[in-house]
C-alpha positions as CSV (number, residue, x, y, z in Angstrom):
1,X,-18.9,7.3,9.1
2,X,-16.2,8.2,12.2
3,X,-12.9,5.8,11.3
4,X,-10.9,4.4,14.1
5,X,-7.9,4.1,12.0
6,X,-4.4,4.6,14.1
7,X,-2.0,5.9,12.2
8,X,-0.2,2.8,12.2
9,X,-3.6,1.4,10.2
10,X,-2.9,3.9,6.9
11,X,-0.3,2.7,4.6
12,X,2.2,4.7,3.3
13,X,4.6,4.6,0.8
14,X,8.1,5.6,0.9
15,X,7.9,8.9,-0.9
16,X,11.5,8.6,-2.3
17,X,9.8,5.5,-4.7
18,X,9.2,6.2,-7.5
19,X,6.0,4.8,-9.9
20,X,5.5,4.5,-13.3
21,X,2.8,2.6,-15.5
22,X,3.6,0.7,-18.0
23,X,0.7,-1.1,-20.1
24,X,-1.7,-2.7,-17.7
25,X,1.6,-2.8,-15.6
26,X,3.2,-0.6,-12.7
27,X,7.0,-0.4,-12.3
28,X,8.4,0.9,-8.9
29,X,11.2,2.3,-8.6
30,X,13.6,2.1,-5.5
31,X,17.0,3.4,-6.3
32,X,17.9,3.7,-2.4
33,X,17.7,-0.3,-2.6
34,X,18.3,-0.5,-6.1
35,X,15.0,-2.5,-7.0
36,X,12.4,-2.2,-9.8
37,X,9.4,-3.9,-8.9
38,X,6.9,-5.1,-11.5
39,X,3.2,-4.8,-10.1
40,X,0.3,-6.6,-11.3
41,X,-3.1,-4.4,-11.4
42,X,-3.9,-5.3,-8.3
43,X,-0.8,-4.6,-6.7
44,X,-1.0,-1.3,-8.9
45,X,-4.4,-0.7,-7.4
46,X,-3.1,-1.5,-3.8
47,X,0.1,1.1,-4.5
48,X,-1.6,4.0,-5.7
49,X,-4.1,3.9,-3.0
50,X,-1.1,3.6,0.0
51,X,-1.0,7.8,0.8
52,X,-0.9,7.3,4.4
53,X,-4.6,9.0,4.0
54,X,-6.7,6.0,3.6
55,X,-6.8,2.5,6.0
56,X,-5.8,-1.1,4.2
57,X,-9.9,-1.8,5.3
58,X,-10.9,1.2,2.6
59,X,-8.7,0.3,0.0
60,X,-10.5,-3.4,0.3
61,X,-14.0,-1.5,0.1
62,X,-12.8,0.3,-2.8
63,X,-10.9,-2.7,-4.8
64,X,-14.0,-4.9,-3.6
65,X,-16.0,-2.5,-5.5
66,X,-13.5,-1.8,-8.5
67,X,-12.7,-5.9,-9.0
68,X,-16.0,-7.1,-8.4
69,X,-14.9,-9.7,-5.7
70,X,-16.3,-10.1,-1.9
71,X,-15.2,-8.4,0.6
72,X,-13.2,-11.0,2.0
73,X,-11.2,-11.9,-0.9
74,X,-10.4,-8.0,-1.0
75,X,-9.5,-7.6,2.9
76,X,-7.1,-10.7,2.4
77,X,-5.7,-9.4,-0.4
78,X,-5.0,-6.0,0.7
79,X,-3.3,-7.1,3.7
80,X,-1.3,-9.8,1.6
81,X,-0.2,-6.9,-0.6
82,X,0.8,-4.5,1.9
83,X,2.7,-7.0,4.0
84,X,4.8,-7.8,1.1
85,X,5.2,-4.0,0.5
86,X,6.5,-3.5,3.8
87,X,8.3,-6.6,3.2
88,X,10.1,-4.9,0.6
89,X,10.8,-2.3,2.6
90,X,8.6,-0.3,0.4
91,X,6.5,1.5,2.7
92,X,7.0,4.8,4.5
93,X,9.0,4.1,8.1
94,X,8.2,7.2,9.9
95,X,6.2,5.3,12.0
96,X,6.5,2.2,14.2
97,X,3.5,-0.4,14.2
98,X,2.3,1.5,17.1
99,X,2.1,4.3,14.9
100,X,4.6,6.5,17.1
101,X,7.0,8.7,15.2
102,X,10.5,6.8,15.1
103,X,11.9,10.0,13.6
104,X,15.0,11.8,16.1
């Protein structure tokens, strides 16, 4: 299958946050912003799957697959999640939502 992802369409976290799993949990840590955030296993999932090498659309097929809901549910999700990452300011800035290099 040929993607059509944009770069702007492949998460990425910011690679100075740090993760770390704890029980069925994951802790991120941010100590630019001074933040831990507590992820629940979806948002885990979500996390470890934002590598700037995959779209938000695959990591619904794949937590579709993995949580055994439809692919709707997943898509919605995903998006939710990775909104609020962003939201966070969580997620790798090197590129505008065009997906061209802000960097000087």
């Amino acid at each position: 299958m040929i993607s059509s992802s944009r770069p702007a369409d492949l998460p990425r976290r910011r690679p100075d946050v740090h993760a770390r799993g704890v029980d069925s949990e994951v802790l991120v840590l941010d100590r630019v912003r001074g933040f831990i955030h507590q992820l629940n296993p979806t948002a885990a999932f979500v996390w470890m799957r934002c590598t700037g090498d995959r779209s938000a659309v695959d990591i619904a097929r794949e937590l579709a697959d993995i949580f055994e809901v439809t692919p709707e549910i997943a898509a919605r999700d995903v998006a939710a999640t990775v909104a609020q990452f962003r939201a966070l300011q969580l997620m790798d800035t090197d590129a505008d939502p065009l997906g061209e290099s802000t960097a000087a």
